[in-house]
N, C-alpha and C positions, 0 to 999 in steps of 0.2 A: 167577703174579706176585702178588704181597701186595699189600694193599687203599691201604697208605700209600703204597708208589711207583707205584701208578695215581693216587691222589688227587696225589701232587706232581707228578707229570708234567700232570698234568692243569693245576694252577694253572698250573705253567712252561710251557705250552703257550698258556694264555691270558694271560701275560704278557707273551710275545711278540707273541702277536697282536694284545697291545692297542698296545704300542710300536709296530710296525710299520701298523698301519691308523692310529694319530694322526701318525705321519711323513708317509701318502700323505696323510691329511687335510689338513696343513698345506701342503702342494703345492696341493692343489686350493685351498685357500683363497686365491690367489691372485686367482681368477674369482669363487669363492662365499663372500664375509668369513662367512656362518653358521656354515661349517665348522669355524673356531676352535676355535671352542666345543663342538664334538663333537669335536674333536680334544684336547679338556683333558679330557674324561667320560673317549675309551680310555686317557688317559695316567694318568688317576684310577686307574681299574678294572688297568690293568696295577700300578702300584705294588701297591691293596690284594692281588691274587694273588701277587705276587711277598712282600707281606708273609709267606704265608702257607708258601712255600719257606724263606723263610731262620728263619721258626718251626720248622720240623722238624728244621733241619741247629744246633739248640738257640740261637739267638741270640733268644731269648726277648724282651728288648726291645725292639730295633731293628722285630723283627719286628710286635708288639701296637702301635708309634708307627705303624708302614706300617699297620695294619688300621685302626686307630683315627682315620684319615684320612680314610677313606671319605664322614664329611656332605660331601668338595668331590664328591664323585660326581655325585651330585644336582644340586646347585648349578648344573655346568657344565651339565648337563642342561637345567635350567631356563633359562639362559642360551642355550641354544639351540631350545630351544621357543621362547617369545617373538621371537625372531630369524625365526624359521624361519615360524612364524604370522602373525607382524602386517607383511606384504607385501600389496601389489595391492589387490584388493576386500576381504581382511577387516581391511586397519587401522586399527586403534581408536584414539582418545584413550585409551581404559581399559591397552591395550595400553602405549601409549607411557611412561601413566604409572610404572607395572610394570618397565618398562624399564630407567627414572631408578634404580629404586632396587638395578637387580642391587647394583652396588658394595657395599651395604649387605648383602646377603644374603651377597657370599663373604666380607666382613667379620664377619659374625657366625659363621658357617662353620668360620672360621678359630680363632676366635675359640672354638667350643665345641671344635672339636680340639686345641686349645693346653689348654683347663679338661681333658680329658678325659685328656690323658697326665699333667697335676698331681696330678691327685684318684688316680689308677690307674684308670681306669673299666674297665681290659680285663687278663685272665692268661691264661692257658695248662695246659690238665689233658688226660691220656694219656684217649683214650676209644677202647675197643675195640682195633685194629691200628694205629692214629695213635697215637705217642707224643706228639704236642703238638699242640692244637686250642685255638685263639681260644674265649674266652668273655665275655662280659659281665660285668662288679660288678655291685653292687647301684646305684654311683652311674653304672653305665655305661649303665643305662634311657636318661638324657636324652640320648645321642649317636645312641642307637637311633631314639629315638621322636624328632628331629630328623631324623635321616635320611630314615625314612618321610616325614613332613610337610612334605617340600621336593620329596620324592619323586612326594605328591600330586599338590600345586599345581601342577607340572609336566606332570602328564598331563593334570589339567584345565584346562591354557591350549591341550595338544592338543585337548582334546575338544573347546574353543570352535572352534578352527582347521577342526576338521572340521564346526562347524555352518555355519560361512561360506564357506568355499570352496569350491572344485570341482574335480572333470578331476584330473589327476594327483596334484598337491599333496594333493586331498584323498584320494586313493586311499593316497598317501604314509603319510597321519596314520593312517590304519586297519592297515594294514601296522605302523606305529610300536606303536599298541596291541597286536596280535597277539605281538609278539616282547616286549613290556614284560608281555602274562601268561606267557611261556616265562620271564623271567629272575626272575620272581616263583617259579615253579614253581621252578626253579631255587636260588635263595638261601634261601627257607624253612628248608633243612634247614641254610644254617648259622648260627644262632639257636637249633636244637634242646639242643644241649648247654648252652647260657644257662640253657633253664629247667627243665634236670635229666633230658632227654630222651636219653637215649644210644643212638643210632642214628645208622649210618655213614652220614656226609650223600653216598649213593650221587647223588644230581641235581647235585652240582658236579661232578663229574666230564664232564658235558655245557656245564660253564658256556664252555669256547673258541667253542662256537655262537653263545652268547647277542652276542657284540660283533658277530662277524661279521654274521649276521642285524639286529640293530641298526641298522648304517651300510651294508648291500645296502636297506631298506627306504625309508632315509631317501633314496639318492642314485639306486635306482633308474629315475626318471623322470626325473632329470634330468641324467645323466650315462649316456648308450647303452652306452658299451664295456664298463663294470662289467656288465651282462646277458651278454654272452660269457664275459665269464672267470666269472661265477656257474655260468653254463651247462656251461663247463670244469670246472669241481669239482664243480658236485654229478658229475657223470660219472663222474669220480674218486672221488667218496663212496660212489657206488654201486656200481662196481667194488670198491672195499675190503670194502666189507658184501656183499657176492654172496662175497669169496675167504674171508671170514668163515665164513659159513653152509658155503662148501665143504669149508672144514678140520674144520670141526664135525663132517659125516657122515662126513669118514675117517677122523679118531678113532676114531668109535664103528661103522665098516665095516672096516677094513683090520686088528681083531685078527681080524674074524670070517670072513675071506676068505686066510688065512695069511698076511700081511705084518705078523707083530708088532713084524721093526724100525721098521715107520713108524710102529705103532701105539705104539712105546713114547717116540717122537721129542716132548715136551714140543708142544701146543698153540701155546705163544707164538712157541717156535722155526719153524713151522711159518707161521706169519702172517708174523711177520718174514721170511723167506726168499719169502715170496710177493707181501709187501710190497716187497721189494728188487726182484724181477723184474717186479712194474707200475711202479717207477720208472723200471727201465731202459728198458720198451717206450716207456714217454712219453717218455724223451732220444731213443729212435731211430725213433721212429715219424715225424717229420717228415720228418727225411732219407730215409730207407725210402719214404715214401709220393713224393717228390719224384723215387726214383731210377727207380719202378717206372712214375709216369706216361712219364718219358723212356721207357722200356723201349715200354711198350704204344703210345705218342704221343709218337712223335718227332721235334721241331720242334718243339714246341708248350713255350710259354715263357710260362703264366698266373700270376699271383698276383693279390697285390692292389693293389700299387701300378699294374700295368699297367691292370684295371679302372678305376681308379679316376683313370687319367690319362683313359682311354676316356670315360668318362662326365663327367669335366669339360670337356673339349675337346668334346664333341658340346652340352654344355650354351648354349655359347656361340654357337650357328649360332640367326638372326636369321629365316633363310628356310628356304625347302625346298631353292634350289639350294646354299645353305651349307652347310647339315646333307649333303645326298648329296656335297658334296666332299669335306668334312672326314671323313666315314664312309669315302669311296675314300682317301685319304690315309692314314688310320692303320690300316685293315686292311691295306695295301698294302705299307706301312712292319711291321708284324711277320710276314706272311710271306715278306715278299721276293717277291711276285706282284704282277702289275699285276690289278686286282680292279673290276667297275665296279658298282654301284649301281642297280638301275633301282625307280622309282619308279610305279607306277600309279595311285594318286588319293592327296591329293584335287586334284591338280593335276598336267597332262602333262609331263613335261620332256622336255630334249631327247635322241634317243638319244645315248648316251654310245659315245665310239670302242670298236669291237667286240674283246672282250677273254673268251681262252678261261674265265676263270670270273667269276663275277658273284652277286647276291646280289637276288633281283627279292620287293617288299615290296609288299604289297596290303593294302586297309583293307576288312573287312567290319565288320559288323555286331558282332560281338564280339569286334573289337577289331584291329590291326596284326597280321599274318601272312608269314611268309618262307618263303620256297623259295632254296637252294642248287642254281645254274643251271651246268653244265661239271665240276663237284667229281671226277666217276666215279671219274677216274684220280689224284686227289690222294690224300696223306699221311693215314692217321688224323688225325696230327697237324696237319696244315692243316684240315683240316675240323673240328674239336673248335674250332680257333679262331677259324674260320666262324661256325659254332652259337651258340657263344658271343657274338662280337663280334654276329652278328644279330640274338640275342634285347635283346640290352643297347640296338641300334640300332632294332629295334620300339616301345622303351620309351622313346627318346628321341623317335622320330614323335609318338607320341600325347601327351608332354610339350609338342611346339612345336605342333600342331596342335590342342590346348587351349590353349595359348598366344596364338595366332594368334586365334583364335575370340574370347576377351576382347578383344585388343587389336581385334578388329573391332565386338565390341559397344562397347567406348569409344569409338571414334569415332563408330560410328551415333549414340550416347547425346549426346555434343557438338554433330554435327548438326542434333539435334534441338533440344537447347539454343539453337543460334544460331537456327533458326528460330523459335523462342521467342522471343529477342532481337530478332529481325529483326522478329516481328509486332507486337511493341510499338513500335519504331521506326516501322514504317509508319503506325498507326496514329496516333501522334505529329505524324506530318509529315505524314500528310493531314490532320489538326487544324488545323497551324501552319500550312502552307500554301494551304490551300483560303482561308480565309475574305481573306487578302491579295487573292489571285486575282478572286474576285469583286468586291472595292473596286476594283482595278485594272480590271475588266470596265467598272463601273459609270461611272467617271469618265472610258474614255476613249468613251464613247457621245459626247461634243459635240467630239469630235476628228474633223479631215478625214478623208474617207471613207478613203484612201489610209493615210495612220497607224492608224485602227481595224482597218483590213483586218490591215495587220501586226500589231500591238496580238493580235487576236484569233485571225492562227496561233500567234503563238509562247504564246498562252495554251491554246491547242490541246493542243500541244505538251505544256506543264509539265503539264497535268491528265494527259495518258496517261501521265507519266510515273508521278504519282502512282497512277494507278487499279493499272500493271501491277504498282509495289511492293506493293500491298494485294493485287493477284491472287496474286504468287509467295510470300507469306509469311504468309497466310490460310493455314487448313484449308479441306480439300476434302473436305466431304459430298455425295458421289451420292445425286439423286432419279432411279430407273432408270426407266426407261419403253421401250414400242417406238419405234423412231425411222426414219422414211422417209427415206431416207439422201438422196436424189435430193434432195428436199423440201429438207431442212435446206441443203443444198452450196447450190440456187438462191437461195435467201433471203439469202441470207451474198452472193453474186455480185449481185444485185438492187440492195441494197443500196451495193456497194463502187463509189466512183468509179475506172471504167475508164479513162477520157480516153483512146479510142482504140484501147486494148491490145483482142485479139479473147479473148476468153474462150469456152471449147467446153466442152461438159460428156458427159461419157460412162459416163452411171450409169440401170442400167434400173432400170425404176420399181419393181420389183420388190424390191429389196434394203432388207431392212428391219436393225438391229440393236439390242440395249437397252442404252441407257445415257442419261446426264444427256444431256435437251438442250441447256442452257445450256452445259455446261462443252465439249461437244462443238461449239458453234457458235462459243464464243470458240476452239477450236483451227483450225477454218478463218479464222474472222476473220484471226488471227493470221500464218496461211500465205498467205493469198490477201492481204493488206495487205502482208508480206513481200515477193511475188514483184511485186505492181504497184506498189512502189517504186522497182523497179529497170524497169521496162517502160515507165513514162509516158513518158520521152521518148525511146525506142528507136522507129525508124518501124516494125519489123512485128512490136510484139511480141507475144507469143500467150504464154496461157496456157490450158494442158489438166487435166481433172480428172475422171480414170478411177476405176473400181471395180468389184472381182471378186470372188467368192468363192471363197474357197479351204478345202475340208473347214470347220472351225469355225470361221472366222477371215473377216471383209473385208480385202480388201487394198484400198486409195485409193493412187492415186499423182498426186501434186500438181507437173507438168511446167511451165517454162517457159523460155523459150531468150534470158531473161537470162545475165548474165556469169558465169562458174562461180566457184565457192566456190573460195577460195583454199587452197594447199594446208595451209598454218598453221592454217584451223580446221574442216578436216574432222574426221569422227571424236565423238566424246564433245566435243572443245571444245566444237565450233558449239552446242551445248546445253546450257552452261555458261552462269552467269546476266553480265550484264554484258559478252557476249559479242557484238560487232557487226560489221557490216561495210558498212553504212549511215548517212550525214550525218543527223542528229536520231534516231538509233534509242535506246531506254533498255537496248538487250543482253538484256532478259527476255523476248523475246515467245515465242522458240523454246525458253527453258527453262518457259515458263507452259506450255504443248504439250506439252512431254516429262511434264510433273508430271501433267496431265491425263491425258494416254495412260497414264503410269502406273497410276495410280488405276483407271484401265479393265481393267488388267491385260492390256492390248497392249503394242504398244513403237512408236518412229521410227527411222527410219534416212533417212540422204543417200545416197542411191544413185551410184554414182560408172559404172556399169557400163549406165547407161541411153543412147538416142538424144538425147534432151535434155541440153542445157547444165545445168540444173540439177533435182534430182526430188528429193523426200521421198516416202517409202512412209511409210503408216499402216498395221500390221498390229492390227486390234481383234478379240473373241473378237466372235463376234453373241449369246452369252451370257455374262454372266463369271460366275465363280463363287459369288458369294453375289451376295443380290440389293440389296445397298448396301456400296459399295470406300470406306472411312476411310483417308483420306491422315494419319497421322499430324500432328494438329491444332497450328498456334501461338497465342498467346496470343489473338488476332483471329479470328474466324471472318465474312468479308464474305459478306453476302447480297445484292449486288447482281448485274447481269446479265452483268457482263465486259464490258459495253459500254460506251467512254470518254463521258465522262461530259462534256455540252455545256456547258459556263461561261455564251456569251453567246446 
């Protein structure tokens, strides 16, 4: 093949390719307006090659006006630099300026390609095996050295882009460089013949690379599917150059092994025909590959649309019982099997109706794992779409159950917040209301005895109310100590008006464990004021208050045969702040308790299962873990003793 019809093929190849990628460009320009403008570079770069076609087939001038075109090359280039750089964190005023003035640049642009076909800056002379090759005048310097110099500036608005950015963009700009020294590497040679150099500019013949690689650099990061079809050609590229090399050694094998017709069979002929037969495997290789899985897996009906419905329908599952429906549903629905899902952590569900096959998913340590449960006697092809839909369905567990984990740290984080809020509030309204309190204390001292008496419960009253809002929206710092269990429960009873009620205690003296005493005395306070609220005027009412040990733990249970807890706030309510079931109660006294025991790293419960009308169990460690429990602190921290605080 002669050196001219590789050199024209070569332009006409990159002519095309420049038409064609500024067509996909101006599509995409829909989402990305930068595009434009790299989509006027290929439309540039295709005319000037195609200049250089209709120069051979002798239309000498039309041809040197197409080459002589070329400063818009640049131009749009620059126009898309600027575009393309001065986004997000790196844009400039400098930028912006630069910007204002494209118009001017493809004005003057224009403007030297208009002087440059007047004066004649460009002819045409047979060099080597090219009967007609582009050259430069002497007054065609200034179209040249304009082209470079827009050419520049243009890379050095990249190179700024790459000092500012980051992450892909800036990965983009580097990539941009790499392929702008290939198309330098590249064009050099055709300038050779300008300055008397006669050598066949062999690097344009690679110039179809230089667009491509071009706008793969620039869009690769931001456009995913252009990496497939990249991935698809080079494939194809390498295929071609592997059938290369292979024609090459049976040329120069097949005279010396007796097949001299093949050996006498033209080179090019040779490529061509092998070129023909990789086109065709590519038209039939999808179908083929499509007939042979039926063949091998039959039933089984994958592509990508089905994945891809798979993985958005699984996306949408809120819960874990959502996500195992939606997973039994649409496996269910392409094999035609009823199919169940079992779940093992990080939460039980319930057995699902028993169904000959199944898909059972367990969470270790490195990560969702599946087992295909009944399959034995199933299809290749049901199982292949097992395998699949499972591993797709592993990837959607650890999707919600990262999911889940956030949306449970956001709430603890709010939580936390409102107790924050809440400790400023209290702190507020013991302010504002303490000092009213005591002026009301004060003036009604010269009130009959009878109004003082009143006067001074319902001031009783409002202070605990106040003190328990400071208890329950305070931090809770433990001073640990050992603590004589027996000890502390009588002190608390000693103290508490019984009026009546028979109080039994059944704790040997023996039973020691560590923790805050204070915090630990306001949790009986709190329980044994509870239960003889309801007991003062019941005629035989008893309260009991037991303690055992249990392996590492006391257990206390706090009995009395008051009226049982209704069934509305068994459970987590009754421990909910604001929660009561007694005339003047403030609803905090059982969640000050629960906050308490927390921080001890025990727990309460209402026992529903005991002899007694009503019991709370305290389960405490006799050791906790570290030897000071931080309840996650609100703005207040009260250092008083938990005990309501006497007004008069």
């Amino acid at each position: 093949m002669k050196l001219s019809l590789m050199f024209e093929i070569a332009m006409l190849v990159s002519s095309v390719c420049g038409f064609l990628v500024a067509a996909w460009l101006l599509w995409r320009a829909r989402k990305q307006s930068d595009l434009q403008a790299l989509a006027g570079f290929a439309i540039m770069m295709a005319v000037w090659c195609f200049g250089h076609v209709v120069l051979f087939h002798g239309y000498e001038r039309i041809g040197i006006y197409m080459i002589l075109a070329n400063p818009l090359m640049p131009t749009f280039f620059l126009h898309f630099a600027i575009r393309f750089v001065n986004s997000g964190a790196a844009r400039e005023d400098k930028l912006d300026r630069l910007y204002q003035t494209v118009p001017w640049f493809y004005a003057t642009s224009i403007a030297v390609v208009l002087q440059s076909w007047w004066v004649g800056a460009g002819d045409s002379i047979g060099t080597l095996d090219i009967r007609y090759f582009f050259v430069f005048t002497d007054v065609g310097v200034w179209n040249l050295s304009y082209t470079v110099l827009i050419g520049i500036l243009a890379h050095a608005v990249l190179l700024f882009g790459w000092y500012r950015h980051s992450g892909n963009k800036k990965r983009s700009i580097l990539a941009m460089f790499g392929v702008g020294a290939w198309g330098l590497l590249l064009a050099t040679s055709f300038v050779f013949p300008s300055f008397g150099i006669s050598w066949f500019p062999y690097p344009m013949l690679l110039l179809p690379t230089y667009l491509l690689l071009l706008v793969y650099a620039v869009v690769r990061y931001q456009i995913l599917s252009v990496n497939a079809f990249a991935n698809r050609a080079l494939l194809w590229v390498s295929m071609m150059l592997v059938i290369l090399c292979l024609i090459a050694v049976i040329g120069v094998v097949s005279g010396r092994i007796g097949l001299q017709a093949l050996a006498n069979v033209p080179s090019w002929q040779l490529w061509l025909y092998s070129l023909l037969v990789l086109v065709v495997a590519a038209f039939i290789y999808q179908p083929l590959s499509r007939m042979v899985s039926r063949l091998i897996y039959p039933g089984a009906s994958l592509n990508e649309t089905v994945l891809e419905t798979w993985s958005t329908r699984l996306k949408e599952a809120e819960d874990w019982s959502q996500l195992v429906s939606l997973g039994e549903q649409l496996l269910s629905q392409q094999i035609r099997h009823k199919v169940a899902i079992q779940l093992d952590k990080p939460v039980p569900m319930e057995p699902s109706q028993h169904t000959a096959l199944a898909l059972r998913l367990s969470r270790s340590a490195s990560g969702w794992h599946f087992v295909l449960v009944g399959w034995d006697d199933a299809s290749p092809g049901m199982r292949l779409t097992a395998e699949v839909f499972a591993s797709l369905f592993s990837t959607s567990c650890g999707l919600l159950e990262h999911s889940l984990a956030l949306a449970a740290a956001e709430r603890k984080r709010l939580d936390e917040q409102h107790l924050v809020e809440l400790g400023s509030l209290s702190a507020a309204m013991a302010h504002e209301l303490r000092n009213p309190l005591n002026i009301i204390a004060m003036a009604a001292y010269d009130a009959p005895a009878a109004t003082r008496q009143h006067i001074q419960t319902q001031l009783k009253r409002a202070d605990r109310l106040v003190s328990d809002m400071l208890v329950y929206s305070g931090g809770l710092t433990l001073q640990i100590s050992v603590i004589p269990l027996r000890a502390l429960v009588a002190n608390v009873l000693a103290q508490a008006p019984s009026d009546g009620v028979v109080c039994e205690l059944k704790i040997a003296e023996t039973l020691e464990l560590e923790g805050d005493p204070q915090r630990l005395q306001q949790v009986f306070i709190n329980l044994i004021d509870n239960a003889l609220s309801f007991l003062r005027n019941a005629a035989d009412g008893h309260l009991c208050i037991e303690a055992e040990k249990e392996g590492q733990y006391l257990l206390v249970r706090v009995h009395n045969n008051g009226p049982e807890v209704d069934a509305g706030l068994q459970g987590d309510a009754l421990f909910q702040p604001f929660v009561t079931r007694r005339a003047g109660g403030s609803g905090l006294g059982l969640a000050i308790v629960r906050r308490i025991v927390d921080a001890h790293q025990g727990q309460i419960y209402h026992r529903k299962d005991s002899d007694w009308p009503v019991t709370f169990e305290l389960r405490l460690p006799c050791r906790p873990a570290t030897a000071s429990a931080v309840e996650p602190a609100a703005v207040v921290t009260q250092n008083n003793d938990f005990l309501p605080e006497q007004l008069l």
